[in-house]
Each structure stands twice: as structure tokens, then as C-alpha cells.
C-alpha positions in Angstrom: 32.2 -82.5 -56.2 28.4 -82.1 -56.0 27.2 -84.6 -58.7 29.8 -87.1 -57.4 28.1 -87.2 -53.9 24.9 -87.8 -55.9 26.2 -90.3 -57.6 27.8 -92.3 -54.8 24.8 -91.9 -52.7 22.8 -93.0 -55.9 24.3 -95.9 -56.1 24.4 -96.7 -52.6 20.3 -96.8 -52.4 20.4 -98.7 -56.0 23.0 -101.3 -54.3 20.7 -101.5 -50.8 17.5 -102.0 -52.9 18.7 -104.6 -55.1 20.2 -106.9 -51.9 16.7 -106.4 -50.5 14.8 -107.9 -54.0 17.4 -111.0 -53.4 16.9 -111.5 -49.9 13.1 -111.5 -50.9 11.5 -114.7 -49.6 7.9 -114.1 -48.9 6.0 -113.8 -51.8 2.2 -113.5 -53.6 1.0 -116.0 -56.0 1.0 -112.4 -58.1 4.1 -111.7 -57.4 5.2 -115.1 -58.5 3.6 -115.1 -61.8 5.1 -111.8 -62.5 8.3 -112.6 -61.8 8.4 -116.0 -63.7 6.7 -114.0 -66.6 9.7 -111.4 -66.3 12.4 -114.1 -65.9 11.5 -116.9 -68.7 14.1 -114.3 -71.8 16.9 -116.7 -70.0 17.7 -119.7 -72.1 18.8 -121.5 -68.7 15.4 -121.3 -67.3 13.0 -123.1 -68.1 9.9 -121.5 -66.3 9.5 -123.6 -63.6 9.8 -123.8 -59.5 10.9 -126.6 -57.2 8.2 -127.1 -54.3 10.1 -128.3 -50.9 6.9 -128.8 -49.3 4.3 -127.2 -46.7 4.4 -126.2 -43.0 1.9 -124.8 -41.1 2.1 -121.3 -42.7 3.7 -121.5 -46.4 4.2 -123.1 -49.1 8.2 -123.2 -50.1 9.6 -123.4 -53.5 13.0 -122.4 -54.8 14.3 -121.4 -58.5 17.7 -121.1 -60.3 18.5 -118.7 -62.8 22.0 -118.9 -63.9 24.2 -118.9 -60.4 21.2 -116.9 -58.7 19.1 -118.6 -56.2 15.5 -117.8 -55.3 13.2 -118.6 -52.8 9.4 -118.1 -52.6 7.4 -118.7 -49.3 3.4 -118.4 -50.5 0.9 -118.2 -47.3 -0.6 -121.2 -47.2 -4.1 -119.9 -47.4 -3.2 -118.0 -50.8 -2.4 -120.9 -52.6 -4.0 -124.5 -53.3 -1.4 -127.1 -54.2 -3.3 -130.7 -55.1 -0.2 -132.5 -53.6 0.8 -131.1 -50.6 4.1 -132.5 -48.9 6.1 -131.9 -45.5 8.9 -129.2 -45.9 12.0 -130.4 -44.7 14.0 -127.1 -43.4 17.3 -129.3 -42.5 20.5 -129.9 -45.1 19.5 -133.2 -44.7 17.0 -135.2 -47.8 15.8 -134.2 -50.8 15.9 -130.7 -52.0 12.1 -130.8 -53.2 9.6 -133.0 -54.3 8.4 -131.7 -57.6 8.4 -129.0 -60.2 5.2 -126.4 -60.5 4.5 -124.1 -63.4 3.6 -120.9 -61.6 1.9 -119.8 -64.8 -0.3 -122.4 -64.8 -1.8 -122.1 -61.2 1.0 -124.0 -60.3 -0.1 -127.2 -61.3 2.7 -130.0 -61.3 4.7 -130.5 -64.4 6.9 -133.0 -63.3 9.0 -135.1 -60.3 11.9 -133.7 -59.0 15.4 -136.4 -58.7 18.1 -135.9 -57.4 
């Protein structure tokens, strides 16, 4: 009975720390680059972020990896983006503007369409 209660409280942490990683949406340019690095073994990803633009504190991108959904918010003052565009936070427009290789210093790779 012992090592059962270990094991459902084990896995109770394990489940409460994973939710946390998803719900992750602050994030360091290091932290970016670490997890794109750790990420690129899918074949459905192909290494990139959307930027959805700037406010006045962060820089907002999203990612897809299969059905997950990811969202990075970078401080503004960690990160230098040459093209820096409004973020839109309502449902309505575009989802983002272009795609950034986080790898390379995010540097644009390409424009996002619909």
C-alpha cells in the first residue's frame, strides 16, 4: 500500500509539472533556442516560429508541434527583431506576420498567409 501512495503522489507532481511547462508563455531568447533545438526530431516541424507582433513589453510568437500549441512572450529589451510589427491580442486578423528561425537570432525566413 506504501509504494502505491508513492506512486499516485509521483505522478500527481509529474502531471502538475508538465501542465505548468504547457502553460509556459514567458520565455528567454535561451530558452527559446533550447527548446527549438530539443523540438526539431519531429518531422511536422519544421524549426520555425510565427511572430504576432510587439507591444510595449514582448515580443509574441507562437509554434505548432503536432496538435500542441506554444506560445513564447520574449521581453522586448532581450530581443532585436529588424521588423517589428503591432501585436494584435483580439480573434480578430491575421494570426502573425512572419516566420523567425530562433536558431538563427531569429532572423526572418519567410511571410506568413493565411
Amino acid at each position: 500500500m506504501k509504494y502505491i501512495k508513492i506512486i499516485i503522489v509521483s505522478l500527481i507532481m509529474y502531471s502538475c509539472n508538465a501542465s505548468y511547462k504547457l502553460s509556459k508563455t514567458e520565455w528567454t531568447v535561451d530558452e527559446v533556442k533550447t527548446w527549438s533545438s530539443q523540438n526539431k526530431e519531429y518531422s511536422t516541424w519544421k524549426g520555425l516560429l510565427l511572430y504576432q507582433g510587439t507591444d510595449s513589453t514582448y515580443h509574441h510568437f507562437i509554434s505548432r508541434i503536432n496538435d500542441e500549441w506554444t506560445w513564447f512572450n520574449i521581453e522586448k529589451s532581450t530581443l532585436q527583431l529588424n521588423e517589428e510589427k503591432p501585436f494584435n491580442n483580439t480573434s480578430k486578423g491575421k494570426l502573425g506576420y512572419y516566420y523567425v528561425d530562433p536558431n538563427n537570432n531569429f532572423i526572418k525566413v519567410k511571410d506568413y498567409t493565411n
